[in-house]
Phi, psi and omega in degrees: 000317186305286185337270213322318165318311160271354152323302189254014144267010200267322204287317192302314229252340164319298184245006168294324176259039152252148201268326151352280192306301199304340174266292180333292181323299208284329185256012158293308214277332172312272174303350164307272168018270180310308182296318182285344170257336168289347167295311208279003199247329179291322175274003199265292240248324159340102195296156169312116170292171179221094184252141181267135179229137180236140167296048194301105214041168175312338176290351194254356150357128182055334153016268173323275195336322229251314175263057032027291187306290191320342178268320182322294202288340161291000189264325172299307129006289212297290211295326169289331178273003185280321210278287182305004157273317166306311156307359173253016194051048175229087186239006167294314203268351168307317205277320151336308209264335160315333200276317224246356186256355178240149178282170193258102179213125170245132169283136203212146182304156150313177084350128183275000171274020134268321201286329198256357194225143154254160174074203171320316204288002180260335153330309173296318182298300177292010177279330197263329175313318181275352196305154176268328173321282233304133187290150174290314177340298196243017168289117180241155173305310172217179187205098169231134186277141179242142176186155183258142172232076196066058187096346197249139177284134176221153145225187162274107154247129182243122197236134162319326187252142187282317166308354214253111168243009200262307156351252208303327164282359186262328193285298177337301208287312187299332170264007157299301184295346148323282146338288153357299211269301207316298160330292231257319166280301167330322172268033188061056190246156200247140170331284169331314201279302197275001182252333145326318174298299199290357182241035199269116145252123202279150168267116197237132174237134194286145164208143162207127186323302181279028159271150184304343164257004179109320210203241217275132196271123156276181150306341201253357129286008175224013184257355172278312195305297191306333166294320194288311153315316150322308183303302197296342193250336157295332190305285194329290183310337210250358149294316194275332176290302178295327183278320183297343145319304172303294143016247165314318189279003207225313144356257181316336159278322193272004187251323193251008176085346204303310277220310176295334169252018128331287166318350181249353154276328210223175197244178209255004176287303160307313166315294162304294187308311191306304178306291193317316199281314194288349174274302147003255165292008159292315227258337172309330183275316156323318198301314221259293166000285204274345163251038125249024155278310206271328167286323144344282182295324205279322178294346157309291187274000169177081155321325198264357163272319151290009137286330200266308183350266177334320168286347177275338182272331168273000163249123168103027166077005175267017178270349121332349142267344156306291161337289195302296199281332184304292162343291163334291200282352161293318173286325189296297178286353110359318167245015177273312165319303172330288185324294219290328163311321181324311218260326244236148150214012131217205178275359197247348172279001206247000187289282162023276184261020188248352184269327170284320130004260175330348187263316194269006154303324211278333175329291169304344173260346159249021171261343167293330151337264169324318173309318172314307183270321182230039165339340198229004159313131197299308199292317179312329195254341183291315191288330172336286190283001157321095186290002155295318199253330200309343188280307188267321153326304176299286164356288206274002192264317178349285201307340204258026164070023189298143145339146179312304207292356175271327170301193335267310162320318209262342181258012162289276198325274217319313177324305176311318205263334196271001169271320178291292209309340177255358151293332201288290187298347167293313196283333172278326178284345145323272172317334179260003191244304180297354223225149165249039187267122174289153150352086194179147218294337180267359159295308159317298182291347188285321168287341176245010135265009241352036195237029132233000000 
């Protein structure tokens, strides 16, 4: 036991005391961040278009007016859900979903040199309004033309960016409704009445008997599912991060003689456990690191949401199940990794059986999905029990309430396969450390029958 310890502090203190990990570690949580706030900080800080929208003939009457309303009622839209979110004390997320659900446009008279001219010269005249030359006082974003085609409003959009869809999709949706209200008064329905259809959003409230209150579904019903999901896609990164660690590290010794003269100090048991164990607690710390960052900000930014957290993770015991599968599924691909290090003495010997692997990894990550919504999907509960899949699968389902007896089966079944897996992996990591046999599934199959 004394070996294996220090075996697997020589692994910790390996990679802890370098400044590489500790700056990787800090800057994941860093660039989460940035990836999740710089799209709301690029669409909030985006400037305003400044679009000329024109009438081409008497048939294009009201047109103009119609996307105005339509620009209105999204502004309108926008300042009610900013309101009912400040009455709810929420009003950073109030302000957050103003910036990213409505368009940023102001509608502006023509320039009478597009409104007054045809042909080329009007062509020119909107090439130099959009031209970025163009002093801003008179520079426009876009030009749409409005005008009917057998009855139907259609237009021309012209955008300084050959890429620029925000135009043209905010004008579309407005002469659909445009058009709509058109209909809907042609069949005699009174303005008023067609105009109700078009701006009526209904308010739909969720209930269900298992919700926390009883009656009507919160939020504080739908945050075990995004945890559970959340485990799992931690499980993973911290599979695909610790085993390629292990990997590499068992690689570099055995390339470097290290690993033989190990063995002749330690049994290849020992060996094995001490890496798996010193990676562990690496990944632990990883662990400890990146939730107490996420607690720290989330109890910053909204204590009563690191409250509900927190009751969720403690009822019925599920972050010990959490806990439970995340263990399983690390030891199982851990030493499977090793092993495969065993036998490589570069990465490129290591493809071979790494492809397959990685194939049978990406399974669980597109059935968690799905695991969000439908926990109890047939495809969902057959793969549950796979013990390969069962850690990330189990994870994201844990919340949604599955029978005891399938967590109990189902961490059996994983335990059972992660116990065959470090018997499998003692005997290819013997064998893959004493041997110069490159790397191949029958080499491989020889060593864990023992007959290479």
């Amino acid at each position: 036991m004394k070996r294996t310890l220090l075996i697997a502090r020589r692994e910790y203190v390996a990679y802890a005391k370098t400044v590489g990990f500790w700056l990787s570690l800090l800057a994941f949580p860093l660039f989460a961040v940035l990836g999740g706030g710089i799209p709301l900080l690029i669409r909030s800080a985006e400037p305003i278009k400044v679009v000329a929208v024109i009438e081409e003939g008497p048939a294009a009457t009201g047109l103009a007016a119609a996307v105005r309303a339509s620009l209105q009622s999204d502004l309108d839209r926008q300042n009610e859900r900013l309101r009912e979110a400040a009455e709810k004390g929420q009003a950073g997320a109030g302000r957050a979903v103003a910036s990213i659900s409505g368009p940023k446009i102001r509608l502006v008279g023509p320039p009478p040199a597009i409104a007054e001219t045809t042909g080329p010269a009007r062509d020119a005249a909107i090439k130099t309004a959009l031209d970025k030359e163009t002093p801003k006082d008179r520079r426009l974003d876009a030009v749409v033309f409005l005008s009917r085609v057998d009855g139907k409003p259609v237009a021309q959009v012209w955008t300084g960016r050959a890429n620029d869809n925000d135009v043209s999709g905010f004008i579309r949706g407005a002469l659909r409704d445009a058009r709509r209200t058109e209909l809907l008064t042609a069949a005699g329905v009174a303005p008023a009445v067609a105009q109700e259809v078009q701006s009526f959003r209904p308010e739909v409230k969720a209930f269900s008997p298992n919700a926390a209150s009883g009656g009507e579904v919160s939020m504080r019903d739908r945050i075990p599912s995004f945890i559970g999901l959340g485990a799992g896609f931690l499980l993973w990164s911290l599979v695909i991060t610790g085993a390629s660690i292990l990997l590499n590290s068992v690689m570099e010794e055995k390339s470097n003689k290290i690993l033989e003269v190990l063995l002749s100090s330690a049994s290849a048991t020992e060996i094995l456990t001490g890496k798996v164990l010193g990676v562990a607690m690496l990944t632990l710390s990883v662990l400890v690191v990146w939730g107490g960052i996420g607690t720290f900000g989330l109890v910053s930014a909204s204590p009563e949401t690191a409250a509900t957290v927190g009751q969720v993770l403690m009822h019925d015991g599920l972050i010990f199940y959490f806990i439970a599968y995340m263990i399983g599924g690390y030891l199982m691909y851990a030493v499977l990794f090793a092993a495969i290090g065993a036998f490589c003495e570069t990465p490129r010997d290591a493809q071979t059986l790494m492809g397959p692997i990685m194939m049978i990894l990406v399974v669980p990550m597109l059935v968690m999905q799905m695991a969000l919504t439908s926990p109890d999907a047939p495809v969902v509960k057959v793969l549950s029990w796979i013990p390969f899949f069962t850690p990330f699968l189990m994870s994201a389902r844990a919340p949604s309430d599955p029978p005891l007896v399938e967590i109990v089966l189902t961490l059996i079944g994983m335990f059972a396969t992660a116990a065959l897996m470090v018997w499998i992996a003692g005997r290819a990591f013997r064998a893959g450390a004493l041997s110069d046999v490159k790397l191949s599934w029958k080499s491989f199959g020889r060593a864990i029958t023992g007959r290479g």
